[in-house]
C-alpha positions as CSV (number, residue, x, y, z in Angstrom):
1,X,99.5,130.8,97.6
2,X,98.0,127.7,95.6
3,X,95.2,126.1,97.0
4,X,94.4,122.3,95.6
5,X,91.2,120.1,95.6
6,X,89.0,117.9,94.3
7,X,87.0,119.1,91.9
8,X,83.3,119.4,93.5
9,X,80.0,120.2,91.3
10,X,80.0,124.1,91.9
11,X,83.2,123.8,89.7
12,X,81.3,122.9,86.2
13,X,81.3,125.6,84.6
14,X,84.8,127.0,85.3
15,X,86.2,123.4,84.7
16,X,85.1,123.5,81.0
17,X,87.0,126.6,80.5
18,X,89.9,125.2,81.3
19,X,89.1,122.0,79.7
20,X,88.6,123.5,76.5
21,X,91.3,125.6,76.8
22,X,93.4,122.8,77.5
23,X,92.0,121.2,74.1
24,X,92.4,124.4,71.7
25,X,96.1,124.3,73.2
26,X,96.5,120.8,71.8
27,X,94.0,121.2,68.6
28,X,91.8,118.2,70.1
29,X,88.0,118.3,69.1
30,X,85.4,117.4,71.4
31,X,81.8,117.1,71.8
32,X,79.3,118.4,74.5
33,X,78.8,114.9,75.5
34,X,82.5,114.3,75.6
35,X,82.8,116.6,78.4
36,X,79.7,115.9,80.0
37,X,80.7,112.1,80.5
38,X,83.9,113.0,81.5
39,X,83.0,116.0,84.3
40,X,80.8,113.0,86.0
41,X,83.2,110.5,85.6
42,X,86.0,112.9,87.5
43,X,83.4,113.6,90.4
44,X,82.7,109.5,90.7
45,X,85.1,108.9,93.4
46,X,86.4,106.1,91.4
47,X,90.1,105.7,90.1
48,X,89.4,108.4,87.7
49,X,90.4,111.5,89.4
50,X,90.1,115.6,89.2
51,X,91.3,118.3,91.3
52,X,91.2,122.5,90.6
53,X,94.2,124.6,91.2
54,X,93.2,128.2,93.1
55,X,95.1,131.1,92.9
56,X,93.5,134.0,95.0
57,X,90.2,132.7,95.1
58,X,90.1,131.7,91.0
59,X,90.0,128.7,89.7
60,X,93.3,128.9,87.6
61,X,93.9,124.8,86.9
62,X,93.4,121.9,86.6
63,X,94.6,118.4,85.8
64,X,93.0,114.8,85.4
65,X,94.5,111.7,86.7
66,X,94.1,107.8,86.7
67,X,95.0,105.7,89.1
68,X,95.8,102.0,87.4
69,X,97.3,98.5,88.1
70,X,101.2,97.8,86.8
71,X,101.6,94.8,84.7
72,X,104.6,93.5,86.7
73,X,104.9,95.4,90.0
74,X,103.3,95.2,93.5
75,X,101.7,98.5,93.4
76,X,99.7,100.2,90.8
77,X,100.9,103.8,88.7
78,X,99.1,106.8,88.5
79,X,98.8,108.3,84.6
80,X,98.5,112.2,84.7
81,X,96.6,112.8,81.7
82,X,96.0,116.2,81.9
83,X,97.7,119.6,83.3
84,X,96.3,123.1,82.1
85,X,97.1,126.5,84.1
86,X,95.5,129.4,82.6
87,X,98.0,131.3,80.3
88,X,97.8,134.6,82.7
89,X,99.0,132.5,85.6
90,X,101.9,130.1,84.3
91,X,105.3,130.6,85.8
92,X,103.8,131.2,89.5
93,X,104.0,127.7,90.7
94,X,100.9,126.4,89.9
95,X,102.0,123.5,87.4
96,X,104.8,122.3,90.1
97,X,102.3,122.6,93.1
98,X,99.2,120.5,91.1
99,X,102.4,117.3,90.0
100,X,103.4,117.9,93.7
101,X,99.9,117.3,94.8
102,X,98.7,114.1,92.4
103,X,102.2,112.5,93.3
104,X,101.0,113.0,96.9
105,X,97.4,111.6,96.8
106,X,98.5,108.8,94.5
107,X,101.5,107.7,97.2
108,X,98.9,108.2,99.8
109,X,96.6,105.3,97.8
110,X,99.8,103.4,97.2
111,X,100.6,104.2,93.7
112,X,104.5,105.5,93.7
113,X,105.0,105.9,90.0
114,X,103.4,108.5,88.4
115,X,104.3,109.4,85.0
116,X,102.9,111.8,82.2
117,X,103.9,113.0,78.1
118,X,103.5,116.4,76.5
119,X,104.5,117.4,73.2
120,X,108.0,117.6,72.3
121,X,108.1,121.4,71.7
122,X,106.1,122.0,74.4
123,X,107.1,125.3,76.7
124,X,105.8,123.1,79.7
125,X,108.5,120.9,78.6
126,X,110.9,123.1,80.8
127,X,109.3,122.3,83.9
128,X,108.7,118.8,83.7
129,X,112.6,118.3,82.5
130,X,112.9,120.2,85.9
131,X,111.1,117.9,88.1
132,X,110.3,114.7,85.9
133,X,112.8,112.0,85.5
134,X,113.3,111.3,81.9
135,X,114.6,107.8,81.2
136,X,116.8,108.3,78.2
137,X,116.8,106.0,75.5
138,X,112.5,105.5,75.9
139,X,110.4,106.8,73.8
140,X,106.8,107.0,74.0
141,X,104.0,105.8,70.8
142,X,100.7,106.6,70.6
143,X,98.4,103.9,68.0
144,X,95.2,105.0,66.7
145,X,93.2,103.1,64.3
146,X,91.8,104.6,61.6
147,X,87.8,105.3,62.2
């Protein structure tokens, strides 16, 4: 069974596995201090969220989350910026259970829409066709200034 939480302290070191993991998977370079500011920024408590995935007693995911307001609506959205199951452990629930979980806690601090991307040629992109609702006819740009 999946076990989900917060992400507490003790977690550090197995957290940056996965998070570099999760950033060789996508080709994305960081630095130390990237994931430094960001590990204490997930703990903060603030809109800026983290939780682990546990699969019998290891620490098999995680995913990162932001909570934020909506330009026209009542209630705020919740951005899941990042899901990453270790590659031994995919196709056991744990992707399903972690969306399962952020769309709970962000309903329970009354944001209802939660929304996320991927690559197109994504495996993951199975699952989330599965369970996501896909508004056909959006599409979804990324800008970036050159440095």
């Amino acid at each position: 069974m999946v076990e989900i939480d917060f992400l507490t302290e003790a977690d550090r070191d197995r957290w940056e596995v996965l998070a570099r993991g999760k950033d060789a998977y996508f080709d994305t370079s960081r630095t130390d201090e990237d994931y430094e500011r960001t590990w204490w920024r997930l703990l903060d408590g603030g809109q800026t969220r983290g939780i682990a995935a546990w699969l019998d007693g290891a620490m098999v995911g995680i995913a990162h989350y932001v909570f934020h307001a909506s330009v026209w609506g009542k209630v705020g959205r919740c951005y899941l910026a990042d899901l990453f199951v270790d590659a031994g452990v995919r196709r056991q629930g744990v992707a399903t259970a972690v969306i399962d979980w952020v769309a709970r806690d962000a309903e329970e601090h009354g944001f209802r829409s939660l929304y996320w991307n991927t690559l197109e040629d994504a495996p993951a992109r199975a699952l989330y066709d599965r369970i996501g609702k896909y508004h056909d006819g959006f599409i979804f740009y990324s800008y970036r200034r050159a440095e």
